[in-house]
C-alpha positions as CSV (number, residue, x, y, z in Angstrom):
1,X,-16.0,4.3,-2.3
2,X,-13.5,6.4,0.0
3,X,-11.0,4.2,0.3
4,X,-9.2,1.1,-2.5
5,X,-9.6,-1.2,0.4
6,X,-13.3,-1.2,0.1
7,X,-12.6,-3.0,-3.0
8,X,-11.9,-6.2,-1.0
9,X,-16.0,-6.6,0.5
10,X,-17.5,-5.1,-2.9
11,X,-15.4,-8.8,-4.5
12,X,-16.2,-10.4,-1.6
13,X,-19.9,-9.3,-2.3
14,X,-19.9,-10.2,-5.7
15,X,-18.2,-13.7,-4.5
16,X,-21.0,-14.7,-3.0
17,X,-24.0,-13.6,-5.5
18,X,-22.2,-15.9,-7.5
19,X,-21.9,-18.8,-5.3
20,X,-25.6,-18.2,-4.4
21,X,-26.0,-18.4,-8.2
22,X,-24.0,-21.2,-8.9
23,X,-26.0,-23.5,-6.5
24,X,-29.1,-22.3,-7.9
25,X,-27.4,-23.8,-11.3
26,X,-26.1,-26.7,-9.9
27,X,-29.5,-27.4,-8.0
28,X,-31.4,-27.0,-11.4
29,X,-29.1,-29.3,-13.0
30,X,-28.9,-31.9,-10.4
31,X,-32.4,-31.7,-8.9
32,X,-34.7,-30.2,-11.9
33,X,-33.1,-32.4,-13.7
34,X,-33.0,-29.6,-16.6
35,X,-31.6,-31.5,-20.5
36,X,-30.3,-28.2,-21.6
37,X,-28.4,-27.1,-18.9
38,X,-27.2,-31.1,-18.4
39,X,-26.0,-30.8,-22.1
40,X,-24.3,-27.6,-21.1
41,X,-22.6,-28.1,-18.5
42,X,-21.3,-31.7,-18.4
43,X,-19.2,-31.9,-15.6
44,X,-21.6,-30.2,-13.1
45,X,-19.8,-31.5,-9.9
46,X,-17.6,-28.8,-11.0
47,X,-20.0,-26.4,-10.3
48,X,-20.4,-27.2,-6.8
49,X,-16.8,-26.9,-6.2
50,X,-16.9,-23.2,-7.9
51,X,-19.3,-22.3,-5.9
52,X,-17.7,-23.4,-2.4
53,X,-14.3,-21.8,-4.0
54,X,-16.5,-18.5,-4.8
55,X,-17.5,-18.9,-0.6
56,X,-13.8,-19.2,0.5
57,X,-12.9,-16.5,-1.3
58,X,-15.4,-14.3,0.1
59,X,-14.4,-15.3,3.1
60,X,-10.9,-14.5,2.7
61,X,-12.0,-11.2,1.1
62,X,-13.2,-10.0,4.0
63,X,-11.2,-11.3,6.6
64,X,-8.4,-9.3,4.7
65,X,-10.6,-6.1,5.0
66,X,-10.9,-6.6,8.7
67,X,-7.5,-7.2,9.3
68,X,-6.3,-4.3,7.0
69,X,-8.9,-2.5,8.8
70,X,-7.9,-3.0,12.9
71,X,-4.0,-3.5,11.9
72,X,-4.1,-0.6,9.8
73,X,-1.9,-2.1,7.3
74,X,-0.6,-0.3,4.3
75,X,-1.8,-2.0,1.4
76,X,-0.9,-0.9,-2.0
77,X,-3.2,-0.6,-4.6
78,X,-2.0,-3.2,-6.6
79,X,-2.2,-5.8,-4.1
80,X,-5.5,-4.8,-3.4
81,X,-6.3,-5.3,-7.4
82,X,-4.1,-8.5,-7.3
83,X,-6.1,-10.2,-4.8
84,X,-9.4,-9.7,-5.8
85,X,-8.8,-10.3,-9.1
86,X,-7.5,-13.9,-8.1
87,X,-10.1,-14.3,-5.8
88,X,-12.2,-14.2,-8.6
89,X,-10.6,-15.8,-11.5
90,X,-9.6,-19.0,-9.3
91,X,-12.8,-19.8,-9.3
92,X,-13.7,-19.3,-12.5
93,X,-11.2,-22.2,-13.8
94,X,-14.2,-25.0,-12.2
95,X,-16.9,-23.8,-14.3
96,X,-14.3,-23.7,-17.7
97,X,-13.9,-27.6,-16.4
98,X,-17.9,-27.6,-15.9
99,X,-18.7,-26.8,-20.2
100,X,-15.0,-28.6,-20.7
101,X,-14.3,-31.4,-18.9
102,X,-11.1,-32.3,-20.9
103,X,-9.7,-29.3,-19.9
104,X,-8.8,-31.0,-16.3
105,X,-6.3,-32.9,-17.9
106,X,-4.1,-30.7,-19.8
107,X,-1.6,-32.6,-22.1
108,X,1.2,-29.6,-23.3
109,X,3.9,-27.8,-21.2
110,X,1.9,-24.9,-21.8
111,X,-1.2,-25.8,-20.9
112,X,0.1,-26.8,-17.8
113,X,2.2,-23.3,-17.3
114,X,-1.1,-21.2,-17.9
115,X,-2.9,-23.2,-14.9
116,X,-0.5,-22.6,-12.9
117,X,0.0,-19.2,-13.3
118,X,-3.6,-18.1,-12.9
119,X,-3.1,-19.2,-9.2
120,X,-0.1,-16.4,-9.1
121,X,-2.8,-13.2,-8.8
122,X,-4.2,-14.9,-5.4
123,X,-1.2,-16.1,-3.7
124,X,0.8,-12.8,-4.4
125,X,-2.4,-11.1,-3.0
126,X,-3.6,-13.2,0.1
127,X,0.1,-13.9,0.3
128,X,1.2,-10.5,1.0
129,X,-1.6,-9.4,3.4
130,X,-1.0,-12.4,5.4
131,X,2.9,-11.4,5.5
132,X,2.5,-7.6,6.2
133,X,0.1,-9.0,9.4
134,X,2.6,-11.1,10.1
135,X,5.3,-8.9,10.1
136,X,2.7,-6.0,12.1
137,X,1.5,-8.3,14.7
138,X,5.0,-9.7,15.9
């Protein structure tokens, strides 16, 4: 990699492998109708929703690249880290809720807190792209 910003379509690239695997999961659980992976994975709706999460973010991914790319922004690195590491952890939370259920209804302050800020790293990352093209394009 020559340049940090490719780091945006190699996430995006993994975003999607794991979509692509999560609906293989979701299809062997809903449609194979496999016990083991049932009794694994509980709440498998959740799985669909990770892996149309896993899309969007992909999608975002790269439509940040191609924007940083023919705007020429200047990105800092750690925006560039932020963002894909929220574009891949926000997914993550629906398949924790797929093996936990419970976990969708948190009960302490803290609990509460910590889902909340795991949405931080992707709205300070998509955030401040979308901002900077803002501020370039007007």
């Amino acid at each position: 990699m020559t340049n940090v910003a490719d780091y945006l379509l190699l996430t995006a690239a993994f975003s999607l492998l794991l979509s692509l695997a999560l609906a293989w999961l979701a299809s062997f659980i809903l449609y194979a109708d496999i016990k083991a992976l049932k009794r694994l994975f509980p709440a498998s709706h959740q799985l669909i929703r990770a892996h149309i999460d896993y899309i969007l973010m992909c999608l975002l991914l790269v439509a940040c690249y191609y924007l940083n790319e023919k705007l020429s922004l200047e990105l800092p690195g750690w925006v560039i880290y932020t963002t894909c590491f929220g574009a891949l952890y926000n997914p993550f939370g629906f398949i924790v809720l797929t093996i936990k259920p419970h976990m969708a209804k948190p009960k302490s302050t803290s609990d509460k807190a910590r889902i909340l800020l795991g949405f931080l790293p992707a709205t300070i990352g998509y955030g401040y792209i979308m901002w900077l093209t803002l501020i370039t394009l007007l």
